[in-house]
C-alpha positions as a printed NumPy array, in Angstrom:
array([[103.063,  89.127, 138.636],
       [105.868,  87.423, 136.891],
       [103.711,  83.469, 138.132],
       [100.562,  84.857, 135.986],
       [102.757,  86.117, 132.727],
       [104.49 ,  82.603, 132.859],
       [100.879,  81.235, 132.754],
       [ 99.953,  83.247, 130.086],
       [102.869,  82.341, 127.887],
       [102.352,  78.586, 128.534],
       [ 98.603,  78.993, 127.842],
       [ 99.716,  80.807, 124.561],
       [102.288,  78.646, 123.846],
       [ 99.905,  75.744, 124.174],
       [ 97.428,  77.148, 122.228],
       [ 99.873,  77.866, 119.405],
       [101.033,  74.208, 118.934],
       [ 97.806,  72.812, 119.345],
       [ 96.952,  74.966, 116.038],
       [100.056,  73.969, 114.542],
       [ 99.626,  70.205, 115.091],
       [ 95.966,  70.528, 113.618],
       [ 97.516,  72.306, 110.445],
       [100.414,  69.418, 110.244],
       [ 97.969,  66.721, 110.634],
       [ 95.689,  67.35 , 108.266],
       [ 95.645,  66.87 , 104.48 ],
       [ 92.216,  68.221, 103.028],
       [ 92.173,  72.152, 104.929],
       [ 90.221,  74.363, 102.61 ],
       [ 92.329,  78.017, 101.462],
       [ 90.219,  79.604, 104.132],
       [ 90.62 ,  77.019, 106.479],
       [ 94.728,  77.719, 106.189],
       [ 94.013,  81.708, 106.158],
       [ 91.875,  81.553, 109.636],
       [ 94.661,  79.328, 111.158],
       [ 97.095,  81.812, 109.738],
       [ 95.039,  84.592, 111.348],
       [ 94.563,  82.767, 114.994],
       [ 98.826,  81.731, 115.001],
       [ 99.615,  85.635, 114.242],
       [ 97.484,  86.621, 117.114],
       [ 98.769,  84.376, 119.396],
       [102.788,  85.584, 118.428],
       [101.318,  88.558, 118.735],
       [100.291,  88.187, 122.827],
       [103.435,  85.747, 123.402],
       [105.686,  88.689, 122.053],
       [103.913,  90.985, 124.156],
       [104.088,  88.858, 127.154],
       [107.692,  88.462, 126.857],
       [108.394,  91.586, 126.977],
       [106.645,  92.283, 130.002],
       [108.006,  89.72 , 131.357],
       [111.445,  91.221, 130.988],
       [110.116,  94.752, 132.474]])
């Protein structure tokens, strides 16, 4: 069980930066643009916090 949570956090983890290199890298993001990105990163701290956890059960 603990192989698949280890997946998940990399998955999540990769996901996270990917969104966080778009954000960086980019001048011209629209406010709602910034607010969905916002949105996707909390979700994703969300499931690696989770994950974590269960990981430590």
């Amino acid at each position: 069980m603990d192989d698949k949570i280890d997946i998940a956090i990399s998955y999540y983890t990769k996901k996270g930066q990917d969104i966080l290199d778009t954000v960086n890298s980019s001048c011209s993001l629209t406010a709602d643009q910034i607010i969905h990105y916002g949105e996707e990163m909390a979700a994703i701290e969300y499931k690696l916090t989770a994950l974590e956890v269960a990981k430590e059960s």
